[in-house]
N, C-alpha and C positions, 0 to 999 in steps of 0.2 A: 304338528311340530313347528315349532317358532322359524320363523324365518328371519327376525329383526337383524341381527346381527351380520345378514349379507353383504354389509358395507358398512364400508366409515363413515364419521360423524360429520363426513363433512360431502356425501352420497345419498341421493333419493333415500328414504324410507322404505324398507320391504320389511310386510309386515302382514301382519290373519287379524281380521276382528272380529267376534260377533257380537251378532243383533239379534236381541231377545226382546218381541214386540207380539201379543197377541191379537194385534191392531194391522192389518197388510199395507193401512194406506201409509200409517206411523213409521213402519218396519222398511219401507219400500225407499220412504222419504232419507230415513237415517243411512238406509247403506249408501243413498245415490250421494248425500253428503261427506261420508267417509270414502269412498273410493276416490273424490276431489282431493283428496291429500294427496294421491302422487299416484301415478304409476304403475307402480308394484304393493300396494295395496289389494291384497283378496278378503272379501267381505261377505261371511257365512249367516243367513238369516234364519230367524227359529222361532215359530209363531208358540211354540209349545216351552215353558222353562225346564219344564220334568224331559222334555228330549234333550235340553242345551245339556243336563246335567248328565246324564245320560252320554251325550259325547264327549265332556269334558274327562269324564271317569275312565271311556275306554284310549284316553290317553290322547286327543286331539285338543292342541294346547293354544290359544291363540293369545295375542301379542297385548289385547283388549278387548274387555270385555262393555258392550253399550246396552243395557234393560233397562222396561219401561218398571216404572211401578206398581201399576195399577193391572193386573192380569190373575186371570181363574184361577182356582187351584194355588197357584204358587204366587204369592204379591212379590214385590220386590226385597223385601226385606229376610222373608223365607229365602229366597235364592241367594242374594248373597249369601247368607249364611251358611246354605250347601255348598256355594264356590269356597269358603274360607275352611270350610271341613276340609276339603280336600288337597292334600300336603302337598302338590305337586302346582295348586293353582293359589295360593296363599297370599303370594308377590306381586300378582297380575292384575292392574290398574283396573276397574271395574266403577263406571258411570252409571248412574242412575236417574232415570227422565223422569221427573213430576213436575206438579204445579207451582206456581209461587208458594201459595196458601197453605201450603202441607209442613211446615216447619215442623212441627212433632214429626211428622216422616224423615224428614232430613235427618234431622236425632238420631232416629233410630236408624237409621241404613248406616250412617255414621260409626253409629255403636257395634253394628254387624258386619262393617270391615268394607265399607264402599269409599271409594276413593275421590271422587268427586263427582259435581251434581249437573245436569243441565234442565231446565222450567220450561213448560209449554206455555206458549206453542214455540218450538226450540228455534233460535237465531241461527241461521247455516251461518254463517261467517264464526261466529263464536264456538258453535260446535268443532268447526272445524279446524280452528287454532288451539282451543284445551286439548280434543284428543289429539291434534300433531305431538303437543308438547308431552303430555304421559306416554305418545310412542319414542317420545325420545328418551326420555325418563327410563322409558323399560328397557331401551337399546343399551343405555347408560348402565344399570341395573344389570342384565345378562353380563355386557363386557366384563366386570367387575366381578363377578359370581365367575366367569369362565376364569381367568384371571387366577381368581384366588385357590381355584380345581387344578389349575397348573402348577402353582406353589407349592399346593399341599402336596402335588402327587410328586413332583421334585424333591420336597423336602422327603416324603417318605423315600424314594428312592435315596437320598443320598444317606438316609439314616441309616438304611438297612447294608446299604456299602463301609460305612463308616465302622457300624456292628460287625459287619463281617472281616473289616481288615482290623478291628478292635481283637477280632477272637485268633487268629490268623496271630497275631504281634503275641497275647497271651500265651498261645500253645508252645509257638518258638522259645519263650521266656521260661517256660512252663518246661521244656527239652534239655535246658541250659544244667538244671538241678537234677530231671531225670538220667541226664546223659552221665551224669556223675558217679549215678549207680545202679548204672544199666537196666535202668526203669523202661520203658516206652510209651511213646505217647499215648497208645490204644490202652495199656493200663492206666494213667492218668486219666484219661480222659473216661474209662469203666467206672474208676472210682467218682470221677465227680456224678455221673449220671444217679451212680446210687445215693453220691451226698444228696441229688436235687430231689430223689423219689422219696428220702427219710425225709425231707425238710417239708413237701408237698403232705405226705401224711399226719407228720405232726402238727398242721395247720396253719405254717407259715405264708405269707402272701407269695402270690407269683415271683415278683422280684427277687426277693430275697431268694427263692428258688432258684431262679435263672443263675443270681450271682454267685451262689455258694458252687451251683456246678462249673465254674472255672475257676473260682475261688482257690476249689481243691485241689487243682492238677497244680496252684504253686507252692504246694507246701513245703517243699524242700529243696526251694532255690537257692536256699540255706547251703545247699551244698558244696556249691561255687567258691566258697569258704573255708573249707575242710582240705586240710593239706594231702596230695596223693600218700605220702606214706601212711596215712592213716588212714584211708579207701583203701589201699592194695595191701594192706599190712598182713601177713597169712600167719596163721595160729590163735593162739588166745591174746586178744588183743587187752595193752595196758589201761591203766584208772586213769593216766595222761591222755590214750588215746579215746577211749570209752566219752572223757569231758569233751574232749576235741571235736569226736562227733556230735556229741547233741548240743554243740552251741550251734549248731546248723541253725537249730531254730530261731535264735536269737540272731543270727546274721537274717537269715530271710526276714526276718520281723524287720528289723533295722533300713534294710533293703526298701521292703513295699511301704513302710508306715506311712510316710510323709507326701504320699501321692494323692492326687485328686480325685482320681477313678475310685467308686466304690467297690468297683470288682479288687484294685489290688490293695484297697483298705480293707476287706475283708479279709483279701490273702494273707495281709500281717498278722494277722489274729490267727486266721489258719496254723501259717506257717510257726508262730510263738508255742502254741496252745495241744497239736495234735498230737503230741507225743504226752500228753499229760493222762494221767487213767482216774476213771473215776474213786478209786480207793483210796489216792491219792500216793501211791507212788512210782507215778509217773514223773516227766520231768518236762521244763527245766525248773517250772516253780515248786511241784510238789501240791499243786490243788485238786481238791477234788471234791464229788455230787457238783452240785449248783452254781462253783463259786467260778469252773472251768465255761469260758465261754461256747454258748449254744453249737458256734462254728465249730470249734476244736471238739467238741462232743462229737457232733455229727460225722464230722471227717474223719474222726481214731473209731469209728463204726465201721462205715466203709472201708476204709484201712485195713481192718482187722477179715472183714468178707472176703475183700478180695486174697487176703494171702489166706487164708485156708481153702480158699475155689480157687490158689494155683493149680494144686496137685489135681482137682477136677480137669482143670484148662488142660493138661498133659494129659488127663485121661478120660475122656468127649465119655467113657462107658459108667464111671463112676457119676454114682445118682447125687443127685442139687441136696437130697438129705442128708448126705454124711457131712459138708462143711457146714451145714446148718446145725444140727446136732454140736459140733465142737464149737461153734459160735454162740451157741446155747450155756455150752460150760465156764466161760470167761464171763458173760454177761454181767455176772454179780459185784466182779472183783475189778476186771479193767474200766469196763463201758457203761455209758447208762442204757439204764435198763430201757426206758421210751427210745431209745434210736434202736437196742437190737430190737424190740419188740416190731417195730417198724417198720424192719428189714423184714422177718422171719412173717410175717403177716402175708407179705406180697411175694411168693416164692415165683409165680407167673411172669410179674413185673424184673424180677433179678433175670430171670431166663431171658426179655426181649429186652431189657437194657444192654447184655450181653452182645446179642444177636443184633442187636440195632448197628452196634458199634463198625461190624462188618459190609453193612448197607451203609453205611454214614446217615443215618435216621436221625433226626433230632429226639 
């Protein structure tokens, strides 16, 4: 495990090097010269390259790596290339000792991910100021890498706080329209799970998945809108009251349009769009098959499952087929056909969407 980072930049070096040398008198020479860099300096020697790699793989990572060129089995060029294989040792400075005369060697180690070179028979002083400065390099290197592990792990923290109180603000907005007509949140939020599971079937992307299931719980913010004596109105209510309610849609639309969030750009559509049937006589446009958007498709789906699985939700003994069966019979005339197919496909999926809702399951 690296040690380089045990101090500042402006603190002794502490740092692991090895030396890969099948030569003892070579290998002997190079560490006594690396350990001259300071102090806290430990310096691991390895007459064999098939052992070095060997160590490096079972996860002993050091700060620099110093091989000769010239050795049995594995030349220099070979090993580096194993050190570059291995994703963990990619970034770590690695020297390579040859002759003057070897220039096509230099090339190629070059090519194979060696960092720089030092020539026999090697100058201690020289050797000893390049590797200080690639230990600083890699000190430089780590800080900067940790550094950036902090960020990212920050930033994912504050995303997923940001989401949570994004979902948190929604559901309350989401209350504002249910509260109107004694919806509740556990039903809104039933129904969005099912828009997400139609949406995931019919082969939409993730996102659009995620956003369609809060998408739906605003569809009827709209209702904040709708004057009480037309909610509390008792009897057969009038063609005045009848308009008055389903401009709900049109208020909620008006409401989310002009927002930035994709989630409550969808909800406008939602909220326009879910009362609309595929036959086309829905409202408030009157469209219908392909012309009603995907969102309000999907949502007058859901919609329509959950209020025939009320009389289920009252009766835990009546079987998941009988709303299904009657969700069956509207299919042709309100809905499209791919969203109840959708639904009626995943009869397992509706039961723990259900059941989820009581665990708080995503």
């Amino acid at each position: 495990m690296t040690t380089i980072l045990s101090g500042s930049k402006d603190l002794p070096l502490a740092a692991e090097i090895m030396v890969v040398d099948d030569q003892s008198t070579s290998r002997v020479i190079l560490e006594t010269i690396l350990r001259s860099i300071g102090d806290n300096i430990h310096v691991t020697g390895y007459g064999d390259p098939l052992s070095a790699l060997q160590a490096l793989g079972s996860g002993r990572l050091p700060d620099l790596i110093v091989a000769d060129y010239r050795m049995p089995g594995l030349d220099g060029i070979a090993f580096t290339r194993g050190i570059r294989q291995t994703p963990s040792c990619r970034d770590i400075p690695l020297v390579i000792v040859t002759v003057m005369e070897e220039r096509t060697v230099m090339y190629q180690a070059l090519e194979a991910g060696a960092t720089d070179f030092l020539t026999k028979p090697v100058d201690h002083y020289e050797c000893k100021v390049r590797c200080r400065n690639l230990l600083t390099l890699r000190r430089q290197q780590l800080i900067i890498h940790n550094r950036a592990s902090s960020l990212e792990t920050s930033v994912h923290q504050f995303l997923a706080e940001m989401r949570a109180r994004e979902r948190d603000t929604l559901e309350r907005l989401a209350l504002t329209g249910g509260y109107r007509e004694n919806v509740s949140l556990r039903q809104l939020q039933y129904i969005g799970r099912l828009a997400r599971m139609v949406a995931r079937r019919l082969g939409f992307p993730g996102l659009f998945c995620e956003t369609i299931e809060l998408a739906a719980t605003l569809q009827n913010i709209g209702m904040i809108g709708v004057p009480d004596a037309v909610l509390l109105q008792v009897g057969t209510p009038t063609a005045e009251g009848i308009r008055s309610m389903q401009n709900h849609t049109r208020i909620g639309y008006e409401l989310l349009k002009d927002s930035p969030s994709p989630i409550l750009q969808m909800g406008a559509t939602v909220a326009l769009h879910h009362h609309e049937a595929f036959d086309g006589s829905g409202y408030p446009a009157g469209l219908s098959g392909a012309a009603i958007p995907v969102e309000g498709r999907i949502v007058a789906a859901a919609n329509a499952f959950v209020t025939l699985n009320g009389t289920r939700s009252g009766n835990p003994s009546r079987p998941l087929s009988d709303p299904l069966v009657e969700f069956a019979q509207i299919r042709a005339r309100q809905l499209d056909p791919d969203c109840v197919d959708a639904l009626q496909a995943c009869p397992g999926d509706l039961v723990a969407a259900e059941q989820g809702l009581a665990t708080n399951r995503p």
